[in-house]
C-alpha positions, 0 to 999 in steps of 0.5 A: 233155885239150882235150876236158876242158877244154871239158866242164869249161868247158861244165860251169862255164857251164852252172852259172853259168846256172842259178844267175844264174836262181836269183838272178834267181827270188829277187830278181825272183819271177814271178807267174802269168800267169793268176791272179796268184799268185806263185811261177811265170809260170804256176801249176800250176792255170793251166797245165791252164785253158791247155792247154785246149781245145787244139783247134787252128786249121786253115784254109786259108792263102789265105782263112782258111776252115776246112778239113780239117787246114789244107789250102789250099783248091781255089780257085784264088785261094788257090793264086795268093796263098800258096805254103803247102800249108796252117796249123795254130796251136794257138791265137788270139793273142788268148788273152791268157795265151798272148801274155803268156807268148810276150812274156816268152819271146821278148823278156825270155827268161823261160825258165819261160815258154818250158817253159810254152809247150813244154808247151802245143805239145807237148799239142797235138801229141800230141792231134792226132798220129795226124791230124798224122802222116799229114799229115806223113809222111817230111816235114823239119821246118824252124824259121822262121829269124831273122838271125845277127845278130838271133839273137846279140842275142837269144840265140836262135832261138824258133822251133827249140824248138817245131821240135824239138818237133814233129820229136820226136814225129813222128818226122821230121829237123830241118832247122834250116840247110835256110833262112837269112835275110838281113838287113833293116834293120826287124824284122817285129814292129814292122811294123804294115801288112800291105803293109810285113811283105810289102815287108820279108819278100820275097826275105829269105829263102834256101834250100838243100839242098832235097829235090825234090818233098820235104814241109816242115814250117815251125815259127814261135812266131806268124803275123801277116801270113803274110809270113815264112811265105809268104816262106819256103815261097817260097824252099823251092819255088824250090829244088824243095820239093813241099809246103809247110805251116806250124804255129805256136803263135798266129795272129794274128786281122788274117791273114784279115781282109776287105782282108787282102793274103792 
């Protein structure tokens, strides 16, 4: 009886959401990001003109030099500046339609535009899979954790979809509690200096139930100054992690740039 009542609860809130959006679309209709025109955030047309080209962005996380895959390069400068194995973003965050449809996602909780984006990472990663999963082969997928108390503000956690995705098509186990932040005072988004996003992001970050020697695979809708990224592939070799690489949806272009703490 208990469990009907709670399918039928979930059954009624899942109902009430999809019409609230339904009246939302109605009284607020979305226009696309791209053109202009109205009736979706990104319209049929555009979605393809935004999907390519879906090269990718694979360089290394020390000094932004492009390498096979993303992997970190031999110099030893870049092994002693970031704990990351190696990057790869689908695309600059420069592309301004990309960047608009992650605003919207991300902090008006557009959920059209949130599908737009999914589709877009999931293009790409099916592009790149046989090379993404020999890279990646036996490795746990972990979504770059927000607060529990930022989380609850905002709704959720826009990393874990992007993190499912790719878990999906690889294949792999999705550690969504492999990381778990702790608080701070400012959000990394409204940090301008690369030193500040370092000083707010370090020790942020904890770890646990850590496979030794394991490969992890760090999920995040947008790097800017690596920080959060660093201090997350910190936090998981400190508990024993092997290898530690990263993929996002954008990359920023102030990561690699000369005078970069990177």
């Amino acid at each position: 009886m208990e469990g009907g009542r709670r399918d039928l609860g979930a059954e009624i809130a899942r109902s009430g959401r999809e019409a609230g959006r339904f009246l939302v679309a109605a009284a607020f209709p979305h226009f696309c990001c791209a053109c202009g025109i109205e009736g979706a955030v990104l319209c049929s047309a555009c979605v393809m003109d935004a999907k390519t080209p879906l090269e990718g962005i694979f360089v290394c996380p020390g000094c932004g030099e492009p390498t096979p895959l993303g992997a970190r390069c031999p110099r030893s400068r870049c092994a002693e500046k970031t704990p990351l194995d190696g990057l790869i973003s689908v695309a600059p965050y420069g592309r301004p339609v990309l960047r608009e449809l992650l605003r919207l996602y991300k902090y008006e909780r557009v959920d059209e535009a949130g599908e737009a984006l999914l589709g877009i990472f999931d293009a790409f990663v099916r592009k790149h899979l046989h090379a993404l999963t020999s890279l990646f082969g036996g490795a746990a997928v972990v979504p770059v954790p927000v607060h529990r108390f930022r989380e609850a503000y905002r709704g959720f956690n826009q990393s874990e979809p992007f993190a499912a995705t790719l878990a999906s098509a690889l294949g792999a186990r999705l550690e969504r509690h492999a990381l778990r932040r702790r608080f701070r005072f400012r959000a990394q988004a409204a940090l301008k200096a690369d030193d500040e996003r370092r000083s707010n992001a370090r020790r942020s970050v904890l770890a646990s139930q850590v496979l030794s020697g394991g490969i992890y695979v760090l999920v995040d809708d947008v790097v800017t100054s690596g920080a959060t990224l660093e201090a997350c592939a910190a936090a998981l070799k400190d508990s024993g992690a092997g290898e530690d690489w990263a993929v996002t949806l954008l990359k920023g272009a102030a990561l690699h740039k000369k005078g970069s703490n990177r």
